[in-house]
Structures are given as structure tokens and as C-alpha cells.
Residue frames as qw, qx, qy, qz and C-alpha x, y, z in Angstrom:
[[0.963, -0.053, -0.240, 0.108, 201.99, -181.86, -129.49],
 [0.772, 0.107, -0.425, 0.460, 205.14, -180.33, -128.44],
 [0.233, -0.632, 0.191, -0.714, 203.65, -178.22, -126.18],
 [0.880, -0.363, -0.139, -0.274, 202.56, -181.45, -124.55],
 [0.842, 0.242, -0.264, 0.404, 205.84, -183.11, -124.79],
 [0.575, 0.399, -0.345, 0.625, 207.05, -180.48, -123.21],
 [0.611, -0.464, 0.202, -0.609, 204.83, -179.75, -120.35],
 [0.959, -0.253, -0.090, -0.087, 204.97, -183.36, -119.41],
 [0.567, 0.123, -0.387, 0.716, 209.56, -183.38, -119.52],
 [0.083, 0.598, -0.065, 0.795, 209.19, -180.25, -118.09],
 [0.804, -0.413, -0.138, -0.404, 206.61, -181.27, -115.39],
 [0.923, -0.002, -0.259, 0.286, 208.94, -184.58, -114.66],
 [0.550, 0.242, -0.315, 0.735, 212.37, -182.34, -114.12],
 [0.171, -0.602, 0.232, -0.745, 210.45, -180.13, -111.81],
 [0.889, -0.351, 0.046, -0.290, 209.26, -183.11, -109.27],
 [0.794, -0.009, -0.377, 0.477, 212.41, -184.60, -109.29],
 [0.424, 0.269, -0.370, 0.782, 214.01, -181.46, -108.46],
 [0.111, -0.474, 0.246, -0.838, 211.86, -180.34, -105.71],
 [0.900, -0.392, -0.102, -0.160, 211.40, -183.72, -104.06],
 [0.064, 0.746, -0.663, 0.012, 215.10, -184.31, -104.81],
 [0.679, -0.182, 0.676, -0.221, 214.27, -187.98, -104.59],
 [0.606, 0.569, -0.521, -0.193, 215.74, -190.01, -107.90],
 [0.234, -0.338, 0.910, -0.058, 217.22, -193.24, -105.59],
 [0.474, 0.104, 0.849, -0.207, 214.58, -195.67, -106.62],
 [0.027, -0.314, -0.771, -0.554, 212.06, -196.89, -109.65],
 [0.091, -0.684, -0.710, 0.141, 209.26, -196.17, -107.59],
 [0.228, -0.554, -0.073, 0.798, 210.56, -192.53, -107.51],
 [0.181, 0.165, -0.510, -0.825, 210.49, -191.88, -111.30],
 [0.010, 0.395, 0.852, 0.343, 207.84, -194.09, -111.57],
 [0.077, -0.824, -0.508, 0.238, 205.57, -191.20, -109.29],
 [0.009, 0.645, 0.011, -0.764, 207.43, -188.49, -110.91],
 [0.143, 0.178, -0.539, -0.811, 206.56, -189.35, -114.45],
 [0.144, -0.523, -0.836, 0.085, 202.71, -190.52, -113.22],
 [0.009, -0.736, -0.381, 0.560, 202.21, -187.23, -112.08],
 [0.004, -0.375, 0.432, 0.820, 203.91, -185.64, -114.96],
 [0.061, -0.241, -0.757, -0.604, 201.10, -187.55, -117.30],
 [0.014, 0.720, 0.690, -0.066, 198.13, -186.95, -115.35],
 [0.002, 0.748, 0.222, -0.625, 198.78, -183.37, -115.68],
 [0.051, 0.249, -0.594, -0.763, 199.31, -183.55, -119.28],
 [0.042, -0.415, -0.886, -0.204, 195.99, -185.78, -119.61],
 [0.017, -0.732, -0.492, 0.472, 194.12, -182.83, -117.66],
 [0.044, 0.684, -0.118, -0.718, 195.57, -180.20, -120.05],
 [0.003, 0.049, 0.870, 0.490, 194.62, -182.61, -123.04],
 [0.008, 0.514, 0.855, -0.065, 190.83, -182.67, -121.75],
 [0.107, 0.840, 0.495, -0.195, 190.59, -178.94, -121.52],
 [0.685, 0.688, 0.160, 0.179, 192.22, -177.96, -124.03],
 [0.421, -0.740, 0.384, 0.358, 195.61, -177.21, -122.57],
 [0.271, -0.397, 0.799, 0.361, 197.03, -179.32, -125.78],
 [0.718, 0.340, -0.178, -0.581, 195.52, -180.44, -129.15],
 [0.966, -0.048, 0.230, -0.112, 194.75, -183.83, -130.06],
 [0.614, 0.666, -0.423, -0.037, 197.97, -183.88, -132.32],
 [0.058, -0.646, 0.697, -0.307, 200.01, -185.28, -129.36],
 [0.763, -0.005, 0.598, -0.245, 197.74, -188.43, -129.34],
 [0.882, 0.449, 0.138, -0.034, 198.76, -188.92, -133.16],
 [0.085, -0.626, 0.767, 0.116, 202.85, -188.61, -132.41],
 [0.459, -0.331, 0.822, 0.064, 203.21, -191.97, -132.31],
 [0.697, 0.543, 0.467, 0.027, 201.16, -193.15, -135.31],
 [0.542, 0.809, -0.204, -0.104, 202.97, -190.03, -137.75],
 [0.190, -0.606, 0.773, -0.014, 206.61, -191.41, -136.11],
 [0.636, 0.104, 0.764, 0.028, 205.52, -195.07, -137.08],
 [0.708, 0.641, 0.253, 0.151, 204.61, -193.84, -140.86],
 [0.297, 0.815, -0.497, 0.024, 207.82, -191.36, -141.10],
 [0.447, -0.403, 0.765, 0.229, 210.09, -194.97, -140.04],
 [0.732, 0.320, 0.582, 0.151, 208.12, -197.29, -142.41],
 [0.405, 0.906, 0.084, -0.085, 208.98, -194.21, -144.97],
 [0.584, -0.610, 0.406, 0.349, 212.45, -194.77, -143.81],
 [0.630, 0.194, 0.660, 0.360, 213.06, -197.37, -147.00],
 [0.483, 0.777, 0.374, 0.150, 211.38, -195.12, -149.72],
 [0.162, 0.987, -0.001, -0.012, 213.14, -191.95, -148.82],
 [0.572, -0.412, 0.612, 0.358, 216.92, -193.74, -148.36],
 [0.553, 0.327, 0.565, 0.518, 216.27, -195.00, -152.14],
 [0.359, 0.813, 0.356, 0.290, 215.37, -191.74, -153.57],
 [0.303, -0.877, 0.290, 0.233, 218.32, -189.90, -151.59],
 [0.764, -0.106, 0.571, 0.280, 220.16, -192.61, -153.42],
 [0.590, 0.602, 0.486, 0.229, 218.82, -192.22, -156.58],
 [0.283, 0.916, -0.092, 0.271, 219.59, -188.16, -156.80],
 [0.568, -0.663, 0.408, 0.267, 222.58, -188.76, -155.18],
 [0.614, 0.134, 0.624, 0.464, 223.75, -191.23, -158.17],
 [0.352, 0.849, 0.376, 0.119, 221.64, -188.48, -160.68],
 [0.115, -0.960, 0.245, 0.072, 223.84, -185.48, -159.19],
 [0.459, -0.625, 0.530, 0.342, 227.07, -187.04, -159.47],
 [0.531, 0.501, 0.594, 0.338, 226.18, -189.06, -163.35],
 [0.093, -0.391, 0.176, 0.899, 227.45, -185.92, -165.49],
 [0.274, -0.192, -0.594, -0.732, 224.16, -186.82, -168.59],
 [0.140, 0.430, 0.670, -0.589, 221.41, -185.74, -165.82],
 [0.078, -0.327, -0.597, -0.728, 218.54, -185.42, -167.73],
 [0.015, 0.423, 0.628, -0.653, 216.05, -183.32, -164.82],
 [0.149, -0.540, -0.624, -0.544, 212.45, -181.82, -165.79],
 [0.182, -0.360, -0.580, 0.707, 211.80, -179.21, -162.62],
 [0.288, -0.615, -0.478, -0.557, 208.33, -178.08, -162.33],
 [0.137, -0.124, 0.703, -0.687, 206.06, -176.80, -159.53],
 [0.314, -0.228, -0.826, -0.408, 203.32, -179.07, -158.95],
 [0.535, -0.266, -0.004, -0.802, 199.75, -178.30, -157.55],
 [0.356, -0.156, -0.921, 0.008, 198.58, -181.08, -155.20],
 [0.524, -0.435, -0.244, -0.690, 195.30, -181.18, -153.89],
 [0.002, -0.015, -0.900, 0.436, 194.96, -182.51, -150.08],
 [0.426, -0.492, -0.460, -0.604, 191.80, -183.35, -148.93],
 [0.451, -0.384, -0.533, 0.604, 192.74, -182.90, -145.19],
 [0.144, -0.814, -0.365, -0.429, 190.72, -180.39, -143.67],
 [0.607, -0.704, -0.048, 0.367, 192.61, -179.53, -140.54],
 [0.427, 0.789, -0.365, 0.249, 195.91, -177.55, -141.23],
 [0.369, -0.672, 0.641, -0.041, 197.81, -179.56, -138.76],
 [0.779, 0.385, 0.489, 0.074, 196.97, -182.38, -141.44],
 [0.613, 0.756, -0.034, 0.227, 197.94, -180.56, -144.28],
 [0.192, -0.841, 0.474, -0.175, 201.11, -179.66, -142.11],
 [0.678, -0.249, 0.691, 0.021, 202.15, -183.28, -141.26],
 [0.775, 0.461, 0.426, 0.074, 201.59, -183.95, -144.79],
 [0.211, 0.928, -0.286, 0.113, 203.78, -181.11, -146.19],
 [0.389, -0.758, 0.513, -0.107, 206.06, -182.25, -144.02],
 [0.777, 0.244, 0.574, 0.086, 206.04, -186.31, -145.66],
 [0.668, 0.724, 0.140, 0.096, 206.38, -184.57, -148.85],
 [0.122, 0.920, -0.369, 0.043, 209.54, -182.49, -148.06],
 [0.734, -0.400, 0.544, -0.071, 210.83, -185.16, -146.27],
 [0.830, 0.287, 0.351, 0.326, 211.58, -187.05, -150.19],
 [0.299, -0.619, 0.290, 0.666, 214.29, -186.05, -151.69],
 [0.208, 0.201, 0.697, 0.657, 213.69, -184.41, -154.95],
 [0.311, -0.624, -0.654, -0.294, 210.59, -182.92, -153.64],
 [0.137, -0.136, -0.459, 0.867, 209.82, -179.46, -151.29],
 [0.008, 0.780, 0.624, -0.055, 206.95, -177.71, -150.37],
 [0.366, -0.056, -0.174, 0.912, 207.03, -174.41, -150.97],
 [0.246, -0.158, 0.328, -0.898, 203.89, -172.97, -150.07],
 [0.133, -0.284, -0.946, 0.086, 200.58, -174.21, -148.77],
 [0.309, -0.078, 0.060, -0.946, 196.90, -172.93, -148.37],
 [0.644, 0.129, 0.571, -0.493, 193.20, -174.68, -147.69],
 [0.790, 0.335, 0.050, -0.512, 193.34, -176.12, -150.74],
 [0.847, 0.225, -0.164, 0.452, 196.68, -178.09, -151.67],
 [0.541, -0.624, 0.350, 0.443, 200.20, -177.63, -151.48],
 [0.625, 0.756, -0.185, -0.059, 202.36, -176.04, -154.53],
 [0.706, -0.500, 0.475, 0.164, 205.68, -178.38, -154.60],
 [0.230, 0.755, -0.577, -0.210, 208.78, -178.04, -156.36],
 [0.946, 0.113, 0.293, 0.073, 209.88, -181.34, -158.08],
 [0.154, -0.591, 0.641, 0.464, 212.99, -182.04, -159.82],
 [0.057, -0.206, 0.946, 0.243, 211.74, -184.16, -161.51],
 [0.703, 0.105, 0.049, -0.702, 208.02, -184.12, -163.02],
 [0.769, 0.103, -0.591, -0.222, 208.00, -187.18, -165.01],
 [0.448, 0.075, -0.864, 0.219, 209.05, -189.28, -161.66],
 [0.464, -0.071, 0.305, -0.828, 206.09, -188.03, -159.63],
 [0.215, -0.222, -0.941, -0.140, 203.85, -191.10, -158.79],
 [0.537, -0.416, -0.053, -0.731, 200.10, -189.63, -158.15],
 [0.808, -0.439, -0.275, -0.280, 199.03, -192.80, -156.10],
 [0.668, -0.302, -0.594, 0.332, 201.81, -192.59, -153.79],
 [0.064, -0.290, 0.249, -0.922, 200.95, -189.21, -152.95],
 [0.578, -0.255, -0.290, -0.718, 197.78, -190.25, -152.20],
 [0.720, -0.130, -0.578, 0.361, 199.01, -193.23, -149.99],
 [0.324, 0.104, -0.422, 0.840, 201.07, -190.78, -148.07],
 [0.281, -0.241, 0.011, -0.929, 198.09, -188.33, -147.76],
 [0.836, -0.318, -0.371, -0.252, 195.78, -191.45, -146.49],
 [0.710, 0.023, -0.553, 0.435, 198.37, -192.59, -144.11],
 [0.035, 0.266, -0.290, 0.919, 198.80, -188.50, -142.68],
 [0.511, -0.220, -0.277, -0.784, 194.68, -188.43, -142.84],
 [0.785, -0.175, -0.582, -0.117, 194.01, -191.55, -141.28],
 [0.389, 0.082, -0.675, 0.621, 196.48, -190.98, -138.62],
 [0.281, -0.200, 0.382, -0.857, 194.03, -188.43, -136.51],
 [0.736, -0.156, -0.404, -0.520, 191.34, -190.96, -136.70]]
């Protein structure tokens, strides 16, 4: 995906600069036309993996995540500064059931992304992730999250 992303800016800043023509809409509008059909051509044969058609779906679940991960920055924010912290750190096994590893990647990524929670490693079968906090692990909204990641390439 951000090979795309960046073939397509990239693409764009080279047609401006070597038409030098930037006075008008119609200008950008044909230098960032051309700039997609030649990302769409290097999407079809395999210049770029589908991941760059599911930006915009993982960026729409990491805002709506926006809410969850503000409270729980909150929460160990208040925990860390409260001087009778009472913390249970484990590493927990979680089982994905994404088969791709740019899936299990986008998912890692969701997980680190909460605070209190890190990935630290990953392999075809789960992710092992460091919790501060076992007892406040909620299985079904991993499992949300991991539908939400899963769902997205679909």
C-alpha cells in the first residue's frame, strides 16, 4: 500500500514538474488522472498488493477506535499516576485466524495501538502480547477487532 501511495504522489510531482503547468484545476485534475491510471495498471499486474484497496476501510476502523483507545490512555494514565496501582502483567497468546500476514500485521498493529497492550512477537499462528493488565483483557473485543482487520480485505 505504500508503495502505491507512493508511486501515485510520486507519479503526480513528476507531471507537474515536467509539464510545469499548475495554473488551473484542469491541470491537477490531468496530473493526478494520470498519476491513478498508472497506479491502477501497477495494481492489475502486480506492481502493488491489494492492501492499498483496504487503506481506507483499516483508516475508518483505526478512527472509530479513536474513542476506545483515548479511554484506556486515560485509564493508565489515571492508574500510573494513583500511587495503590494494583497491575497483573502477563504475556498473552492470541490466536488470529487471518491467514495472510499483512492481516495478522494490520491486526498487530490494532492491538499495539491500545494502551496497556504490545505485540511483541508474531508467527502463522497468533500473536504473543504483553498486557499490563491480564484481568482487563476482554476476549470478545479482540475478536471484534480481529473481524473488523479480517473483514476489511473482503
Amino acid at each position: 500500500m505504500l508503495h502505491a501511495a507512493a508511486m501515485f504522489v510520486g507519479l503526480a510531482v513528476l507531471w507537474i514538474a515536467s509539464t510545469q503547468r499548475v495554473s488551473s484545476p484542469q491541470d491537477w485534475a490531468i496530473a493526478l488522472g494520470a498519476s491513478l491510471v498508472c497506479v491502477l495498471v501497477a495494481l492489475r499486474f502486480g506492481g502493488a498488493t491489494s492492501a492499498f484497496a483496504r487503506a481506507p476501510r483499516l483508516l475508518a476502523l483505526s478512527v472509530a477506535r479513536a474513542g476506545a483507545v483515548t479511554r484506556g490512555a486515560l485509564t493508565t494514565l489515571r492508574a500510573a499516576i494513583s500511587a495503590d496501582v494494583k497491575m497483573s502483567p502477563a504475556l498473552v497468546r492470541v490466536r488470529t485466524r487471518a491467514d495472510r500476514a499483512d492481516d495478522r500485521a494490520a491486526f498487530a498493529n490494532m492491538i499495539s495501538a491500545t494502551p496497556g497492550m504490545v505485540v511483541v512477537d508474531s508467527d502463522a499462528d497468533g500473536l504473543l502480547v504483553h498486557v499490563i493488565n491480564e484481568d482487563a483483557i476482554d476476549a470478545a473485543d479482540l475478536g471484534r477487532l480481529e473481524a473488523g482487520v479480517v473483514e476489511s480485505k473482503r
